[in-house]
C-alpha positions in Angstrom: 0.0 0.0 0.0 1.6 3.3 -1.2 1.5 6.5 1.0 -0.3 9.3 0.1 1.6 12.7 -1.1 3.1 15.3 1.6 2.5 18.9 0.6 4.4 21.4 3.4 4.0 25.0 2.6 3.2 29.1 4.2 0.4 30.9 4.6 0.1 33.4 1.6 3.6 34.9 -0.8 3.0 38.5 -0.1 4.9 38.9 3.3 8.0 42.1 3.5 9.9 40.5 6.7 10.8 37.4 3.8 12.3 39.8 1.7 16.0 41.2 1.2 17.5 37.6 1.2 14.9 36.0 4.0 13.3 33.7 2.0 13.1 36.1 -1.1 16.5 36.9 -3.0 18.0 40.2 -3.1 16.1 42.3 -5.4 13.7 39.6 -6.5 10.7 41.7 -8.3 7.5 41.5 -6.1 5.9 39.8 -9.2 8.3 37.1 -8.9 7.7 36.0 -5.4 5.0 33.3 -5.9 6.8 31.8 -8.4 10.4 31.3 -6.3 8.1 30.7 -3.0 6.2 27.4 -5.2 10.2 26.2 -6.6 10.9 26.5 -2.5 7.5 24.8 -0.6 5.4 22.4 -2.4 1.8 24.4 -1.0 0.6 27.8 -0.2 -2.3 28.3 2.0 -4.5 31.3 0.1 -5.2 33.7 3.0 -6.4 36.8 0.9 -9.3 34.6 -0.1 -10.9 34.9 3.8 -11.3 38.6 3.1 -12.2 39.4 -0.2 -13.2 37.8 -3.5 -11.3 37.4 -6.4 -11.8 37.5 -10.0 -11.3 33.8 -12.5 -8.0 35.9 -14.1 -6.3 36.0 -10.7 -6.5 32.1 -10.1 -5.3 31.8 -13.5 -2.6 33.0 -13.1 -1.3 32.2 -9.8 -2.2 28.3 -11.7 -0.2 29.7 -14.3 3.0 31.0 -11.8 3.5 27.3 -10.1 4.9 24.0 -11.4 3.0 20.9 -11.4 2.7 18.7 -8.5 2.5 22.5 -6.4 -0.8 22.9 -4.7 -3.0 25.8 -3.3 -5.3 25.3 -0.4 -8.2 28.1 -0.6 -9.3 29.6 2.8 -13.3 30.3 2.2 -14.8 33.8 3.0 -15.5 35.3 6.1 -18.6 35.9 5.1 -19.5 32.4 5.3 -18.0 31.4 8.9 -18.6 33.9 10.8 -22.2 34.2 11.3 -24.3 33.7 14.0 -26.2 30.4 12.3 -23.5 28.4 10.0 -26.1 26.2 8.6 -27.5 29.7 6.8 -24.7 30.1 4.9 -25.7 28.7 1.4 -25.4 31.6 -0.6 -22.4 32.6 1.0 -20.7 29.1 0.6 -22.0 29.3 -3.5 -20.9 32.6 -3.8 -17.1 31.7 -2.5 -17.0 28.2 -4.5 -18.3 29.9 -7.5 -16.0 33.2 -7.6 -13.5 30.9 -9.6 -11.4 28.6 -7.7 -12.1 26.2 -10.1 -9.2 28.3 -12.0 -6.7 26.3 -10.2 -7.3 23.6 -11.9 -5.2 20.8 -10.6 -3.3 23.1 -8.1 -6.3 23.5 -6.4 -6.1 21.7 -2.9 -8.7 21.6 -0.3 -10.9 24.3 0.9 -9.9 25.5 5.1 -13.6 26.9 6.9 -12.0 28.2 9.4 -14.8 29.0 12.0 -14.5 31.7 14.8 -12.8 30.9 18.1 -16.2 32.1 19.6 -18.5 29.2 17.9 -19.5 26.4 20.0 -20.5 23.1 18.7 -24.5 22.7 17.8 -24.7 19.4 16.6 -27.6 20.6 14.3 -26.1 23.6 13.3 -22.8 21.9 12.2 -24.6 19.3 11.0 -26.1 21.5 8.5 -23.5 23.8 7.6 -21.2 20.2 6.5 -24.1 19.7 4.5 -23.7 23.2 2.6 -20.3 22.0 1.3 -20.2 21.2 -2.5 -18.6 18.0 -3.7 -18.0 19.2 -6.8 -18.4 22.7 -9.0 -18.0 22.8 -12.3 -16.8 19.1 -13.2 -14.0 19.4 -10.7 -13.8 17.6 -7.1 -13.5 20.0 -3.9 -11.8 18.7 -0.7 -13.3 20.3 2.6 -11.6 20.7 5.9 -13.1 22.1 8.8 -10.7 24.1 11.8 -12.9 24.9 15.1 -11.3 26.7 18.0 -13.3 26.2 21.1 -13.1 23.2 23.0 -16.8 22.4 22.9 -16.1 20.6 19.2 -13.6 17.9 21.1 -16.5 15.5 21.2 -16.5 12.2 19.2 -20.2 13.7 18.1 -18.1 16.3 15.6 -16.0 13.9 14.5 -18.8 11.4 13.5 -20.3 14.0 11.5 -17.2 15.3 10.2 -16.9 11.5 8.7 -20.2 11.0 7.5 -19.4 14.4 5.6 -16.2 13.0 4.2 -14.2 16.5 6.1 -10.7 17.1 7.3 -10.7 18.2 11.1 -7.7 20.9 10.8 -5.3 19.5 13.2 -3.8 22.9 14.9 -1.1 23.4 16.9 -1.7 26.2 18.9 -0.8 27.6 22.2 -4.4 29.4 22.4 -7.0 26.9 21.1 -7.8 23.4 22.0 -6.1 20.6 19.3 -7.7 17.7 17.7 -6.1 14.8 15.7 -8.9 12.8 14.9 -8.6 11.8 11.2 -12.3 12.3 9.2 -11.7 13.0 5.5 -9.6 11.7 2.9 -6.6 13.6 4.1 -4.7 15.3 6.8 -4.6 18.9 7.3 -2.1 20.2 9.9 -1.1 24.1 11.0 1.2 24.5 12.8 0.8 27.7 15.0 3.3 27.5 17.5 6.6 29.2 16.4 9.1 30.5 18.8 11.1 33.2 18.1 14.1 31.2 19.7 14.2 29.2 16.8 15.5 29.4 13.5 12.7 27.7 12.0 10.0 28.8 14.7 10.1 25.1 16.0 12.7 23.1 17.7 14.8 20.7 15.8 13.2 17.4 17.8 9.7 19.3 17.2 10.3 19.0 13.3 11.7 15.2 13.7 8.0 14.7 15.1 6.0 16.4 12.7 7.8 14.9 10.7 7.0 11.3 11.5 3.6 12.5 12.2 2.8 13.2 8.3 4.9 10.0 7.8 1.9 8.0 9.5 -1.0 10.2 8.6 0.6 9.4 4.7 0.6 5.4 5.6 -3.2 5.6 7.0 -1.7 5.4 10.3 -1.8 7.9 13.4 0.7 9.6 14.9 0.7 9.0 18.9 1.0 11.4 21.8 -1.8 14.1 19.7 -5.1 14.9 21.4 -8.1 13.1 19.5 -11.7 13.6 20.9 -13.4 10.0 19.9 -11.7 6.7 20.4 -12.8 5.3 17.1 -10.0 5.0 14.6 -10.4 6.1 10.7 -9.6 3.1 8.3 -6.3 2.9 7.8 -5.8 4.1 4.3 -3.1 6.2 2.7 -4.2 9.9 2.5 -2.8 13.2 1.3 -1.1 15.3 4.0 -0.8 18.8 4.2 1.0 21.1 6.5 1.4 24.6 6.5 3.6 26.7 8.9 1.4 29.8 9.4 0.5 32.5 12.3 3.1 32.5 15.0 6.2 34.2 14.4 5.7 34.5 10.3 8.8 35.6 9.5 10.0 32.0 10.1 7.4 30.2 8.4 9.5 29.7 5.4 12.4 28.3 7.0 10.3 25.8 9.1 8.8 24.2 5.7 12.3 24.1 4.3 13.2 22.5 7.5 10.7 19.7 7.3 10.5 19.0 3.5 13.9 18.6 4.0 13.4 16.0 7.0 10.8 14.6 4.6 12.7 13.8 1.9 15.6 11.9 3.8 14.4 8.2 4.1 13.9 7.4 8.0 
């Protein structure tokens, strides 16, 4: 049984502290930058998507700017997760999926609804909001995963409805919101929130051998041990796509902490 593929990326391109020989070369045009940060990381989390729309030409071209095998994940619109009902959010959700994603063609990766840090599980409310998400638009397949921040979703009741739905749970390693590793979709999503400006790469060398071995097993159809799940049923143990993103924390080291682990990642164990 092959693994699945392990995509490690940053949270947007646009960022000035990467620039001047960061993670962006001297003098390297602003134009340019998507196009060295996709040669650099293998997948860029779209943040700009959260608070604004965009038009078909723009996911063109960032398509256009990356090589093959590079993937985008697409964080959905604010207008659609933070609201006081989530299951209302149909033409919010349609409006988002349709705005032209679909222009990624086969960079497009999965879709992150990030809900507020406020929200607190409603079993019918979630429920119904799951049951907003699109399979498909336009011919092409749409990956979902959901990230919750309040520690009334760590309940094996989400995670049964996160796998009925066939949704990621967003793994996230955080120092202000409650984690949870439960697989529940045909993939892994992981961010990893916790940099320390101490670091070079925002995490500890023996953090990085971890997460490391952590997508390792998530790839396999495994579990890593020692991460916080809420229900003590296992996922079948199938290999799935993994994908990690360094994000939030201490940005400025975000690029150096993918380096760090693709590089960990491509060394056999």
């Amino acid at each position: 049984m092959s693994a699945g593929t392990i995509r490690v990326g940053i949270g947007g391109w646009t960022f000035a502290p990467w620039r001047g020989g960061v993670f962006y070369p001297e003098g390297l045009p602003h134009k340019r930058e998507l196009e060295h940060a996709a040669r650099v990381v293998t997948a860029i989390e779209i943040n700009g998507t959260y608070y604004s729309s965009f038009k078909p030409e723009s996911f063109a071209k960032w398509r256009d700017e990356t090589p093959a095998g590079f993937v985008f994940s697409v964080k959905a619109s604010r207008y659609a997760v933070n609201r006081k009902r989530l299951d209302e959010a149909g033409e919010s959700v349609t409006r988002f999926v349709g705005q032209g994603i679909v222009e990624l063609g086969d960079r497009l990766g999965p879709i992150l609804w990030q809900l507020a840090a406020t929200k607190r599980f409603d079993p019918e409310e979630i429920a119904g909001f799951l049951a907003l998400l699109p399979a498909r638009h336009e011919g092409i397949a749409l990956r979902h995963a959901v990230q919750v921040r309040h520690e009334s979703f760590h309940t094996p009741e989400f995670v049964a409805l996160c796998r009925t739905a066939g949704v990621a749970i967003v793994h996230g390693d955080s120092a202000q919101y409650p984690a949870i590793a439960d697989v529940s979709g045909d993939f892994a999503y992981v961010r990893l929130e916790n940099a320390e400006e101490r670091f070079a790469a925002g995490y500890a060398p023996s953090a990085l051998d971890r997460w490391a071995d952590a997508a390792r097993r998530w790839a396999a159809g495994g579990a890593p041990e020692g991460l916080p799940c809420a229900s003590n049923e296992a996922a079948p143990a199938v290999p799935r796509d993994v994908f990690v993103f360094f994000i939030n924390g201490h940005k400025e080291k975000a690029p150096a902490g993918a380096m760090a682990l693709i590089e960990r990642l491509s060394n056999p164990e």
